[in-house]
Structures are given as C-alpha cells and as structure tokens.
C-alpha positions in Angstrom: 24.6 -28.9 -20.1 21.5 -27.5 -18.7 20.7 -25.7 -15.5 19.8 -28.6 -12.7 22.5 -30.9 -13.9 25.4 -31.0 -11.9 25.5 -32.1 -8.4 27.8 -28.9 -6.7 26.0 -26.2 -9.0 24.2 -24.8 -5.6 26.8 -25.3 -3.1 27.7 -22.0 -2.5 24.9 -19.4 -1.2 26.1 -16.7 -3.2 25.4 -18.6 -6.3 21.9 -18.9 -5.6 20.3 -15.9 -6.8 22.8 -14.7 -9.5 22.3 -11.3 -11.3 21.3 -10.7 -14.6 24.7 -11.0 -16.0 25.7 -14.1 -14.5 22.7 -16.3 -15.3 22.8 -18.9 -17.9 20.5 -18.0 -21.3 17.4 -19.7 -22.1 17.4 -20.3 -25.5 13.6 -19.1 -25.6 10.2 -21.4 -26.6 11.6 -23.8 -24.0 8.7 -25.0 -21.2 10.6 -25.7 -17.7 8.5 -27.8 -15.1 8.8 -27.6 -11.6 7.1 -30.5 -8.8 8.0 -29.7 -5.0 6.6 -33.2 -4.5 8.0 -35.5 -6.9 10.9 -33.5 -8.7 14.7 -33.3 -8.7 16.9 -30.7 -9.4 19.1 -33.1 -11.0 16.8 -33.8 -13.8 16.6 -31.8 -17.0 13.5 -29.8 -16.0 12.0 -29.8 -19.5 9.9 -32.4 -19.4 6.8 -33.4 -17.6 8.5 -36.5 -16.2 11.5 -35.2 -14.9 10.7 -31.8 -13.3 13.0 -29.7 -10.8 12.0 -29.9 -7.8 13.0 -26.5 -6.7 13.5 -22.7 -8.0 16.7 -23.1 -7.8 17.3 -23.9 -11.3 15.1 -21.6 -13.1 16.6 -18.7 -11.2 19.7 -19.6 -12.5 18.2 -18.8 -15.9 17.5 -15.7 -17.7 14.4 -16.7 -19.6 13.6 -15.6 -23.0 10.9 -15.0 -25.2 8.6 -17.9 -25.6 9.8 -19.3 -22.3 7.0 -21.2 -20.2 7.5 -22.2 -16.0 5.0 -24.3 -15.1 4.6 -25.0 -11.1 2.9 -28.6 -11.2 1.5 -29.0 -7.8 1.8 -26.9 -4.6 3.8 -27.6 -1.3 7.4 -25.9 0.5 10.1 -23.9 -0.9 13.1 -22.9 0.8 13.9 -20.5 -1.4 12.1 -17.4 -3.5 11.4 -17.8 -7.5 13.5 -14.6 -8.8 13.3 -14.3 -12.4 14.7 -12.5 -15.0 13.7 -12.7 -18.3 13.4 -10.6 -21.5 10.0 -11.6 -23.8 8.3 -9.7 -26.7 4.9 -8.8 -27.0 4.2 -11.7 -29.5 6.1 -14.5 -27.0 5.8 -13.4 -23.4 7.1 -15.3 -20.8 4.4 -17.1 -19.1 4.8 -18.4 -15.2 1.7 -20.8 -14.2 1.3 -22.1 -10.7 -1.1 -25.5 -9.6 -3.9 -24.5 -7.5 -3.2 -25.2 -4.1 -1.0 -23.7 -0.8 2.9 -23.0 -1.2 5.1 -21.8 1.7 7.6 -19.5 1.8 10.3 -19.0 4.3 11.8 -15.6 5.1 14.9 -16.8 6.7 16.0 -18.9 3.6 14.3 -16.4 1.0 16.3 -14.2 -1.5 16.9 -10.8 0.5 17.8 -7.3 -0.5 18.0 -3.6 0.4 15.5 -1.4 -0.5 14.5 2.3 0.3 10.3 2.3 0.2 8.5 5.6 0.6 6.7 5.9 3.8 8.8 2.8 5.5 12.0 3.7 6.2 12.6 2.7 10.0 15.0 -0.3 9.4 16.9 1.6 6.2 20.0 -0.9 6.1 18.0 -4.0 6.7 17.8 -6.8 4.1 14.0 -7.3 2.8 12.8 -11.2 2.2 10.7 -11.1 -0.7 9.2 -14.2 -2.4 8.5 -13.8 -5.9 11.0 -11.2 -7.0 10.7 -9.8 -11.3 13.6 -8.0 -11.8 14.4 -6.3 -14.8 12.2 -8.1 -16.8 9.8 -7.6 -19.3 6.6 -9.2 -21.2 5.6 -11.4 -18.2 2.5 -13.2 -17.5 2.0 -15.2 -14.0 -1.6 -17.1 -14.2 -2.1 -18.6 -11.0 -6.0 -18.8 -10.4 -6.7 -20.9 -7.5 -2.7 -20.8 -6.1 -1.9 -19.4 -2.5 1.3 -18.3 -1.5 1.4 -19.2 2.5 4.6 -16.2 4.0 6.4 -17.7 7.2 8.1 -14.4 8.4 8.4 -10.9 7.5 8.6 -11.0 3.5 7.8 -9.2 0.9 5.3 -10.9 -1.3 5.9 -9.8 -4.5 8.6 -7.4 -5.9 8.4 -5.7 -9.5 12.1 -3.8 -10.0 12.8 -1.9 -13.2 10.5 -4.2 -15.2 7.7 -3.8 -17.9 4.6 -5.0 -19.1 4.1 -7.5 -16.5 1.2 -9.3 -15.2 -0.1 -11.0 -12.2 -3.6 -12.5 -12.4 -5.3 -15.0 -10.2 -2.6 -15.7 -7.3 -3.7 -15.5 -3.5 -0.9 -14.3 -0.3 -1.7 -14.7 3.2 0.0 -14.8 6.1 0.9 -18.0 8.3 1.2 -16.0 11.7 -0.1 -12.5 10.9 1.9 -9.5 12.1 -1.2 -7.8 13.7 -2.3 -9.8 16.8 -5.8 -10.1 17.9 -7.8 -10.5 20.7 -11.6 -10.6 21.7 -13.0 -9.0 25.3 -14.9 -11.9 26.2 -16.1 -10.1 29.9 -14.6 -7.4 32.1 -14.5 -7.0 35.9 -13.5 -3.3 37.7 -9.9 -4.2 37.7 -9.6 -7.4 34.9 -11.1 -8.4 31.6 -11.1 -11.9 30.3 -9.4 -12.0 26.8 -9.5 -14.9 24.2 -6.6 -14.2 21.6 -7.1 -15.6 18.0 -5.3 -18.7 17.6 -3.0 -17.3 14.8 -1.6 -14.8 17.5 0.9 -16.9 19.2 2.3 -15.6 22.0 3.3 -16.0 25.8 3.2 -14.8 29.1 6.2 -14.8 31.8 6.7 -12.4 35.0 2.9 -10.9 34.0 4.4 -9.5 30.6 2.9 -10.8 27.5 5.1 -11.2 24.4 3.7 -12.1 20.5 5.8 -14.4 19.0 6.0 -14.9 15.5 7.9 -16.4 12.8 11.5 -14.9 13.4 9.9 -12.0 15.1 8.6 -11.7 19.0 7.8 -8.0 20.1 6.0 -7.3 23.7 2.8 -5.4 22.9 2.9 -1.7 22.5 0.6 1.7 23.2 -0.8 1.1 19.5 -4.1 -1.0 19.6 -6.8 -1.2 16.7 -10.2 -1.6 17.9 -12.7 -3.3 16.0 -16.7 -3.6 16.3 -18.6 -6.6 15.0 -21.7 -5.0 14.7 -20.9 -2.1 12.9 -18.0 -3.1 11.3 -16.3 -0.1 12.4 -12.8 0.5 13.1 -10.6 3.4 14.9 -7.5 3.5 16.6 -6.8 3.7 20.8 -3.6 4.2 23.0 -3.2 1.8 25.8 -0.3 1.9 28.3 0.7 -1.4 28.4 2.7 -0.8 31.6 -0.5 -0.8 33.8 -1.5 -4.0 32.8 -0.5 -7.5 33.8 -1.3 -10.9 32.3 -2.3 -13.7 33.6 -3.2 -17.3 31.7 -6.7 -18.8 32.5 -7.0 -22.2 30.8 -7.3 -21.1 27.0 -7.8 -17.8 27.5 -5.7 -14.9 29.1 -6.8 -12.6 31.7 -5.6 -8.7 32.2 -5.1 -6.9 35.3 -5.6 -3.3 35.7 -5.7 -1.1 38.4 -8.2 1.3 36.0 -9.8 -0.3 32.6 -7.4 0.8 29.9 -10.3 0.7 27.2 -11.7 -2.6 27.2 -15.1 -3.2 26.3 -16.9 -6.9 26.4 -17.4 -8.5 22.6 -14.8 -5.7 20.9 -11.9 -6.9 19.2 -8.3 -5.5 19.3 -5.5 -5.5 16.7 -2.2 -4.7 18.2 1.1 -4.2 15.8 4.4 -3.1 16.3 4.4 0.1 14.8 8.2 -0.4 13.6 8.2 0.4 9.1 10.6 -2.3 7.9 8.7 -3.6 4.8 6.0 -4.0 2.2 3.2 -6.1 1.4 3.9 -6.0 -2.4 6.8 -3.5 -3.9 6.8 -2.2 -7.5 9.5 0.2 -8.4 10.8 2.3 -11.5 8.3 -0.3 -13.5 5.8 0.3 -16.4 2.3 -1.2 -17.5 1.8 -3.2 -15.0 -1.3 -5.3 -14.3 -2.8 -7.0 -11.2 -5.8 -8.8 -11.7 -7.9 -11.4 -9.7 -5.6 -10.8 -6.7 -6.4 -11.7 -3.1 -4.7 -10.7 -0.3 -5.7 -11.8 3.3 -3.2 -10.2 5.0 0.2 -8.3 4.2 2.8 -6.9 6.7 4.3 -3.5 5.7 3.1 -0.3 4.2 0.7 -2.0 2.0 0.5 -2.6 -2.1 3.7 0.5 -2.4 4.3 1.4 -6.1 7.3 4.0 -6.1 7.8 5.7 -9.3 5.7 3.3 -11.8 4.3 4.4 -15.1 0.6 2.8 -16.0 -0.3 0.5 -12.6 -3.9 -1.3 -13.7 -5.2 -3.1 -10.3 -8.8 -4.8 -11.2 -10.4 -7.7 -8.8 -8.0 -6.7 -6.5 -9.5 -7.8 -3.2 -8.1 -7.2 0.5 -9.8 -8.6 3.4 -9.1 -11.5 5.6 -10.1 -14.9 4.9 -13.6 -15.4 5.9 -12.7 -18.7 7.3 -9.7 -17.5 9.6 -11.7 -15.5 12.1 -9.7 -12.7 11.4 -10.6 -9.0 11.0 -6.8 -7.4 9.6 -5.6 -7.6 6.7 -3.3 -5.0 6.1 -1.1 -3.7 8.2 -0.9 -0.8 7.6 -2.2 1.6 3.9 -3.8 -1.2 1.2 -2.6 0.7 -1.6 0.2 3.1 -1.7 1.4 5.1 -4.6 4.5 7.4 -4.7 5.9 9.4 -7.7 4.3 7.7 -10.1 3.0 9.0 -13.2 1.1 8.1 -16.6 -2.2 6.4 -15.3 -3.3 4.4 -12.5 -6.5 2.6 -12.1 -8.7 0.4 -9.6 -11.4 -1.0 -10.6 -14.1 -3.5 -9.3 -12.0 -4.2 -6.3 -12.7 -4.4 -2.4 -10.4 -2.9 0.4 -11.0 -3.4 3.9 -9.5 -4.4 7.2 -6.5 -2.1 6.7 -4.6 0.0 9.9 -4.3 3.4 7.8 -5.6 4.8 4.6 -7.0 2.4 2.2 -5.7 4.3 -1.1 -2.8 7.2 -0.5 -1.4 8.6 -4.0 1.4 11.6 -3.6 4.4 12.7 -4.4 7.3 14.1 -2.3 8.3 17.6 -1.7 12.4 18.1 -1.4 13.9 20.6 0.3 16.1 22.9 -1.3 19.3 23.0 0.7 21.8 24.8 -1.4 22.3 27.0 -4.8 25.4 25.9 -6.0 25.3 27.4 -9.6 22.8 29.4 -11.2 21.3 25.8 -12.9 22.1 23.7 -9.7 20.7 23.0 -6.6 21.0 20.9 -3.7 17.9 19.4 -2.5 17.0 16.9 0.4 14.3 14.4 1.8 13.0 15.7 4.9 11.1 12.7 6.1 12.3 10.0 8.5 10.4 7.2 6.6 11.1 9.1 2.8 14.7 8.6 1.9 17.9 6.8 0.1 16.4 6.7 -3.8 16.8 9.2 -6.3 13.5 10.9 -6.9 14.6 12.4 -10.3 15.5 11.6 -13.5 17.1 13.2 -17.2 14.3 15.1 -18.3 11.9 14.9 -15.5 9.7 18.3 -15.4 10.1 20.2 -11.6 8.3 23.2 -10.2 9.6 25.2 -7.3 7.0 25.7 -5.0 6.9 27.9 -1.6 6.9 26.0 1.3 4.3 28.8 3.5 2.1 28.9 1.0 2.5 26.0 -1.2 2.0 27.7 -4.4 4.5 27.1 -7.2 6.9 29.9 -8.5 9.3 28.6 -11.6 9.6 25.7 -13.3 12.5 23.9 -15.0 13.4 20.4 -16.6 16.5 18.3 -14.9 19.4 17.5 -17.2 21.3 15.4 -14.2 20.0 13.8 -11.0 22.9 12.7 -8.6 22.5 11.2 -5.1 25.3 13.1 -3.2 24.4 10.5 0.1 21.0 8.7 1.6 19.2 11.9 1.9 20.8 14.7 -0.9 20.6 15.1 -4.4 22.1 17.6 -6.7 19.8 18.7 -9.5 21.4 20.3 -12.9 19.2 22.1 -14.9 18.1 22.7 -18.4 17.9 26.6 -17.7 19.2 29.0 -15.4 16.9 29.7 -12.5 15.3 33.0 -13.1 13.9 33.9 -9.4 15.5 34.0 -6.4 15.4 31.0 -4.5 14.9 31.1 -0.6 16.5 28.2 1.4 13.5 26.2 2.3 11.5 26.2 -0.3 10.4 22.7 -1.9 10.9 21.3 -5.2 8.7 18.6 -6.5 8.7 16.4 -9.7 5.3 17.2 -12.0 6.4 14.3 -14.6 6.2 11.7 -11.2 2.2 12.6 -10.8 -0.4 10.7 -12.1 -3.6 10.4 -13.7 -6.2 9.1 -11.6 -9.7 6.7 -12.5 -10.8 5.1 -9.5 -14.8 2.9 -10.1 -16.6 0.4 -9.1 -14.9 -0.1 -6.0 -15.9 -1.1 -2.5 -13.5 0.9 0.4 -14.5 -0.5 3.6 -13.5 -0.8 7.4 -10.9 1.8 7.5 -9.4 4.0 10.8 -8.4 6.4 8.3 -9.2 7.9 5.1 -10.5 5.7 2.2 -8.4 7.6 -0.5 -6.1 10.5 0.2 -4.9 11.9 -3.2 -2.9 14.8 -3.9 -2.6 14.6 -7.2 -2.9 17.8 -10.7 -3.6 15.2 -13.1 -7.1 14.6 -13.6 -8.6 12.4 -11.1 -11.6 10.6 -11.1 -13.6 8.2 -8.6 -16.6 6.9 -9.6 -19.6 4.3 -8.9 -17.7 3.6 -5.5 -18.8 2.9 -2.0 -17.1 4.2 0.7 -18.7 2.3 4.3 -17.6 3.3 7.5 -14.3 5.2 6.8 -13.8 6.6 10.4 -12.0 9.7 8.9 -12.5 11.6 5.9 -14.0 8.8 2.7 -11.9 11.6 0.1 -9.1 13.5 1.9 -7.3 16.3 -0.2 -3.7 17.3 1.7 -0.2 18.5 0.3 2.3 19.7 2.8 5.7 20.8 3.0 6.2 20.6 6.6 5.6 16.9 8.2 5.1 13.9 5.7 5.7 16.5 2.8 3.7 14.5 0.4 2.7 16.5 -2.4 1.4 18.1 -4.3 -1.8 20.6 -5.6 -4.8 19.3 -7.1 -6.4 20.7 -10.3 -8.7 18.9 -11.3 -11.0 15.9 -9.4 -14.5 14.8 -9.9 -16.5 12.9 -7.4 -19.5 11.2 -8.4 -22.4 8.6 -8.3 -20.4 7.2 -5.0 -22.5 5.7 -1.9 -20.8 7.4 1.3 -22.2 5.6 4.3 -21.5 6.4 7.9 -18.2 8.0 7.3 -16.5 10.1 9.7 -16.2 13.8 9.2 -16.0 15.8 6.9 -16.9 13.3 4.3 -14.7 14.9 1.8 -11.9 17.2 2.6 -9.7 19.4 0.5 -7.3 20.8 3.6 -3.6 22.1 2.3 -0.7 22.3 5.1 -0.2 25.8 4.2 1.1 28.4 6.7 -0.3 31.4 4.3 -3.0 32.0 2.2 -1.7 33.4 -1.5 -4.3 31.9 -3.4 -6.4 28.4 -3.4 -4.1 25.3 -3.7 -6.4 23.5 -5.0 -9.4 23.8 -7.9 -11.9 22.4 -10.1 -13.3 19.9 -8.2 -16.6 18.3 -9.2 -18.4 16.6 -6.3 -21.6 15.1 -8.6 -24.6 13.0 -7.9 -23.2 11.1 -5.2 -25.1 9.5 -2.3 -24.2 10.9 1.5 -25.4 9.0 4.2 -24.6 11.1 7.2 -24.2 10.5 11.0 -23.3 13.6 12.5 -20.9 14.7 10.4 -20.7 17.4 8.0 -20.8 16.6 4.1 -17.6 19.0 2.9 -14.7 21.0 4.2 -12.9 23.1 1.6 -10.3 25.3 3.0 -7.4 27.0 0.4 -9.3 25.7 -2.7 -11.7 27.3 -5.4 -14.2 26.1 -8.1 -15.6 23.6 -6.1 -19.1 22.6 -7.7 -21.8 20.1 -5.2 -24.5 19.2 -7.8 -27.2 16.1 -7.8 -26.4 14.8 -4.9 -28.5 12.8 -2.1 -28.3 13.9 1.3 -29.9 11.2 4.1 -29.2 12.7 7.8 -30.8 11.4 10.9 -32.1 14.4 12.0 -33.3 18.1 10.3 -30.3 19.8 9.3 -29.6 22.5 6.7 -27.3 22.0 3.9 -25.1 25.3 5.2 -24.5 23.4 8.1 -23.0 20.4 6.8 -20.4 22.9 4.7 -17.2 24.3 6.0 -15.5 27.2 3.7 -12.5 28.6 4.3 -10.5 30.8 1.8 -12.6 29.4 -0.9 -14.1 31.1 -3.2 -15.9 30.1 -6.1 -17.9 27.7 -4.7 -21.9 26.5 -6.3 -24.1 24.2 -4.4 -26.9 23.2 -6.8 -29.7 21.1 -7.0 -28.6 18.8 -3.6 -31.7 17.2 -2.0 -32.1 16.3 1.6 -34.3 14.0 3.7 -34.4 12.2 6.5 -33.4 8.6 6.6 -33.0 5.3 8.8 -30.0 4.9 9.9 -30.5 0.8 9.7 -27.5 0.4 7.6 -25.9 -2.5 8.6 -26.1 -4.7 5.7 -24.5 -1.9 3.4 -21.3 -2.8 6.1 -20.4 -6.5 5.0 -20.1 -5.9 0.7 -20.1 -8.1 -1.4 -16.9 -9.2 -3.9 
C-alpha cells in the first residue's frame, strides 16, 4: 500500500515528520505528483490525475535514486516539505515546483532545535523551517519562476548533513516582514508626521506603538535603520523610544517628542527587534552544495548561515526587496554568513543589498582553553553568547594553539576525539602530546574548518556595515566586484580572541579590478584584536588595479600586517589629497605602493547606486 492511502495514516502529529528510519522506502525511478488545488492525499500520488494534495505523503517517504516530486500548481501548505532521500550521481533526485506563490505557515510548519553561529539568543527554542533536506544526497530542486510566501518566523530553507544538493531558480519573501518601516513625511519642533509601509502592521494604544506580525508583536526598540532615497545610503541610529508618543492621523501616524529624536522629512526607518532566534536559510555539516538563480526579498535571522560546509557555490544569488513592494530591507540582519567551513566557497554574479549588518562575513571561532587534563587533552569552551551548543571539531580535524594577546599561533596538533562535555565545553584528545606549555586562556581554533575564498563579479550594495569581513589563511580572492555605498569598511580584515572571537589570520588575499564607490572609511581594513604586537597577523595581501572613488575617507588601514602590495589602482577624490594621506600603517612593515594614479573627480555618482541584476 502506498504512502496517501489510508484514511488515519496522519492522525497523530508526531507521525508527521518521521525520521529517516521510520519512513517508508521509495522504490526509486518513481515520479510523485502533488496539486494543492485539485489533489488528495488519498490518491496514489503517482499519476498526473490523482496527485496528493499535500506534503504530507512524500515526507513520509525516503526517496531514492531516480525519484521525481513534481509540485503542479502553487497555493497553501500547512505543513513544511522535509525530505530525505538517497540518489546517485547518475539518478538524482529531482524536486520541481509550478511557477507561481506558495504559503508557508510557521505555526503548523516542521520545527526543530538548532544551535546557529552568531544567533544564539533563543538557544532552546524550536526553529520553523519550510523546506527542510536532511540527510540527503544527490538533490536537484528546479523551481524557476516559484515563490515561497513565509507567514511567521521560519526558516526558509534548511540543508542538514547532506551532499551534493542543489537549489536553482526558487524565490522567498516574506508576507509581513520582520523589519518595519516607516517614511518622515514632515516634521514640526515637537512632532513628525510618519506614513508606515503597509506591510508593517501594527497599532497604537495608551500612545505606545506595537508591530504586529505573524505570531510575533514586539513594541519598537532603541535600534532604528535609516535609509536615504537619494543616495541609497544606509547607517544605523539609537532612538529612545520612551520620549516619544504616538498618535494615529487618518492613514498615517504622528510622533510626539519633547526634542526630535532623529527624524528628518523624506528619510526612511527600519526598526527590528534585535532578539537572534533564527536564520534566513541554514546549511550545516553539508558538502557541494549549489544555489543558483536564487532571490530573496527579505529573510528574518542572521542571513544565508552556512556552519561547517565543505564546497558552498552561490551564483545569481540576488538579495534585495521586491521592486514592486516599496520596500528597502531585505535582510535582517548579515546576507551571507559563513562559519567553520572549509574546501571552497564562491559567489559569483550575484547582488546583495538592503541588509542590517555585513553583507558577506566568513570566520571561524576561537575556543577557549579551559583545562589540561592529560598531556594530549584539553578542555576548551565557546566564549560567545550567540556562539554555542555544537561541536566545533571533528576525528582528524587539524588545530593550532594560538595566543590570545597577540593572536599568533604557537603548536599545532590533529584531534583524535571531539566530545561535547555540555552546551558550551568540549574535551579535545589529541594525536600527540602537547609539547609547550599551555596558559589557561589561550584559544584554540580549527585550520581544517577555514576556507578557500573566490569572490567576482558581484554587486555589494546598501550596507550599514562592511560589504565582506573575511578572516580567512586560505587563499582569498575578490574580483571584478562593486562595492557602492558600504557605510563602513567595503573589505574588513579582523580576528579576535576577546569579543565575537571569530577567527582567524589571513595569509594570503588579493584585491583587484573592483569599483569602490562612496564607501565609508578606510575602504579596506586589515585591523587584528590583538592586545600585543609579536609579529604581523596578517600578510600577503595584493590590493591590484582596483577603482577607489573616495569621499573623505582614506583608501587603506593596515595595522599588525606585512607584505601588503597597492599597485594599478585609480584613485578619484573630490579634492587634492596625497596618496600618504589616504594610508594608515601601523606595525606594518613590508609595505609597496606602486604605480597608483590620482585625479580629481565628480562626485555625481548616483546612478552607480541603483545596479543592475
């Protein structure tokens, strides 16, 4: 009897989303059909005529090689698709989806617990997620033309402990966004007159305003977003909400204020909870995976987060909000977020913009060493509030010691065993007996979990932050880019072992034949959290025939870092400045400018601001 054939198969809620060992085998080759309009889960499901009408049935399944799932038309599902399924690289498993809008539901979706790097504030909370690939391999999902419509907080996509996987062509936005916005239409000395987007729901009682979402309401906090239409820049402000009071005037709202907490007529403000409870898409402990012809309008959570993937390609991956919605968010937070990951990982010909934080952050994570408890074991722990509760080792996994004061690594080893003693601590056993004496508080950080970097042809675009904070010693590379209006650094260079300890050392970047325009200072920054100088952190950077744009702001600031070469490139500045003065060294020797030019150049730059796909 097949899967969709017996009237009391989904009466119990547990037997929903069954795992891998409890779900029925597909006998492989089989195509399974699915109409939310005209199906029933009573019929067979594998034929054209008779399709489910639900995923219910094909997550009962785990699908085999050859298997097809075809979506027929679009509409509601009260449920997530979570498959499992094993294919070969001859017969993958193909998933296709009907052009068109399908809604998903957090409160009826499959949840789970998850630890994500970076967004950790709800740790023991159940994430909704809608399509979920779990332990699954050789996977296509074609969905050109298909949008996936989230009601609530959800997860878009999850990829757990899977391989070779692709996602081409699908769409996700948002129903009732989690950043709110509103426009200053005109300001008095104690009142401005705001018109709120009309996906901000929201109201007003005893003066306090309130967003309201789907299963989510949160009164407006001191975190705002400011966004200017002319220049299509963005930065951040503080607003206490407490001086304010709200008032509704027909369709639009008005604010009272004793003293203008930063509003300014035809700006527009994004306003978020600042709460880390989830993730725009989630990969994890996965392997060549590819996303292609993606758009995203808006996600909720710490962005794209892939957490200890081998071989991530992202190409045509585009992030802005729909140019029909009015919006000017789409991310809520980083675009795309990479943590422990290793092999290679590349963007290519893709445009991010309209984030609330870096628009490309790739690092791994310094542990604290805690505890020698043999002469080949050692306790180590997360020190981060929002970077905890999943083991960030594995049999085999290379790990260098590394001083925490001067961040420069000591004694390397290979782990044998990896066991999470609670949320936070791991013990580490090791292939050889340490040889130097280790301090408490020094950090330990995985070198197999770092990866190689190519970065082209990529538009970065409308961001508070930095465009791409790496801290990476593969080789890195970003090329033929253009960075517009990053309001921080466009290329940001950390490593710390003392607040987000996100690490580690570079050793070898180039930067070249990039378009910089209008982006805060410096432009690029190689700036190590060290307490002590004992040598540069960093080297071998090539910074090479790349375009700067400048508005008063200087060009580089290298501080802890050696061999860094500026060659070929094009300087444009508003005014007469010398090179010197757009440099900042510090501890950093080795360091060649040649053959730079400068002029000065119109600063008319505003169609350079809105891209193009």
């Amino acid at each position: 009897m097949l899967i969709g054939q017996h009237n009391t198969l989904f009466a119990r809620g547990t037997d929903l989303y069954p795992a891998n060992n409890d779900r029925k085998h597909s006998p492989g080759k089989t195509t399974y059909y699915i109409d939310p309009q005209q199906g029933s889960d009573y019929n067979r499901g594998t034929s054209i005529k008779k399709p489910w009408k639900t995923f219910r049935p094909v997550n009962q399944l785990l699908l085999s090689a050859g298997d097809k799932l075809i979506v027929l038309a679009p509409g509601r599902f009260n449920e997530s698709l979570t498959i499992m399924g094993r294919g070969d690289s001859h017969s993958p498993i193909t998933i296709s989806f009907a052009p068109g809008q399908y809604d998903f539901f957090a409160d009826s979706a499959y949840k789970t617990k998850l630890n994500i790097s970076n967004t950790n504030d709800t740790p023991d909370s159940l994430k909704a997620i809608a399509l979920y690939f779990s332990h699954s391999n050789h996977l296509r999902l074609e969905a050109t033309g298909a949008k996936i419509m989230i009601h609530g907080k959800m997860i878009e996509t999850c990829i757990n402990q899977s391989s070779d996987i692709s996602l081409r062509g699908i769409s996700f936005d948002y129903c009732r966004p989690t950043v709110s916005e509103l426009k200053v239409i005109s300001i008095t000395d104690h009142s401005a007159e705001l018109l709120i987007h009309k996906d901000s729901k929201y109201s007003i009682k005893d003066s306090l305003l309130t967003w309201k979402g789907e299963g989510w309401q949160v009164e407006p906090g001191w975190y705002w977003q400011v966004f200017e239409p002319n220049t299509w820049d963005v930065y951040r402000l503080s607003m206490d909400m407490k001086k304010i009071r709200f008032v509704q005037d027909g369709g639009q709202v008005r604010a009272l204020f004793e003293q203008n907490p930063g509003f300014k007529v035809g700006l527009i403000y994004q306003n978020r909870d600042v709460t880390r409870d989830c993730a725009g898409i989630f990969m994890q402990r996965s392997k060549n995976i590819k996303l292609e012809n993606i758009r995203i309008y808006f996600m909720h959570g710490m962005g794209v987060v892939s957490q200890f993937c081998e071989n991530i390609s992202m190409n045509d991956v585009v992030i802005k909000p729909d140019e029909h919605s009015g919006r000017t968010c789409a991310a809520w937070a980083d675009i795309l977020h990479f943590s422990g990951c290793s092999g290679l990982i590349k963007v290519t010909n893709s445009y991010l913009s309209a984030a609330n934080d870096d628009a490309i952050n790739v690092h791994g994570t310094f542990l604290k060493i805690m505890q020698t408890v043999t002469p080949n074991q050692v306790i180590v722990r997360f020190m981060h509030e929002q970077t905890y509760g999943f083991n960030a080792f594995a049999a085999g996994d290379s790990i260098e010691f590394v001083h925490s004061a001067t961040l420069m690594g000591f004694e390397r080893n290979v782990v044998t065993d990896a066991k999470m003693l609670n949320k936070r601590e791991i013990l580490l056993t090791l292939k050889k007996m340490i040889a130097m004496e280790i301090k408490l508080g020094e950090v330990v950080e995985n070198i197999s979990a770092t990866p190689r970097i190519w970065i082209s042809n990529t538009v970065i675009a409308t961001i508070p932050t930095r465009g791409v904070l790496i801290t990476t010693r593969r080789k890195s590379i970003i090329q033929n880019c253009a960075f517009q209006h990053i309001h921080m650094s466009a290329v940001a260079v950390a490593d710390d072992a003392r607040s987000w300890f996100e690490s580690g050392m570079v050793s070898d970047l180039t930067i070249r034949k990039n378009k910089f325009i209008d982006c805060g200072g410096p432009v690029i920054m190689f700036h190590p959290e060290n307490d002590r100088f004992n040598g540069a952190v960093h080297k071998n950077i090539m910074i090479n025939a790349n375009l700067f744009m400048l508005n008063s702001t200087k060009l580089l600031e290298s501080r802890n870092t050696s061999n860094v070469r500026l060659s070929g490139n094009k300087i444009i500045t508003s005014a007469p400045v010398k090179l010197d003065d757009l440099i900042s060294l510090t501890n950093s020797n080795h360091f060649k400018s040649i053959d730079n030019t400068m002029e000065i150049g119109s600063r008319n730059t505003s169609s350079l601001y809105l891209g193009t796909e």
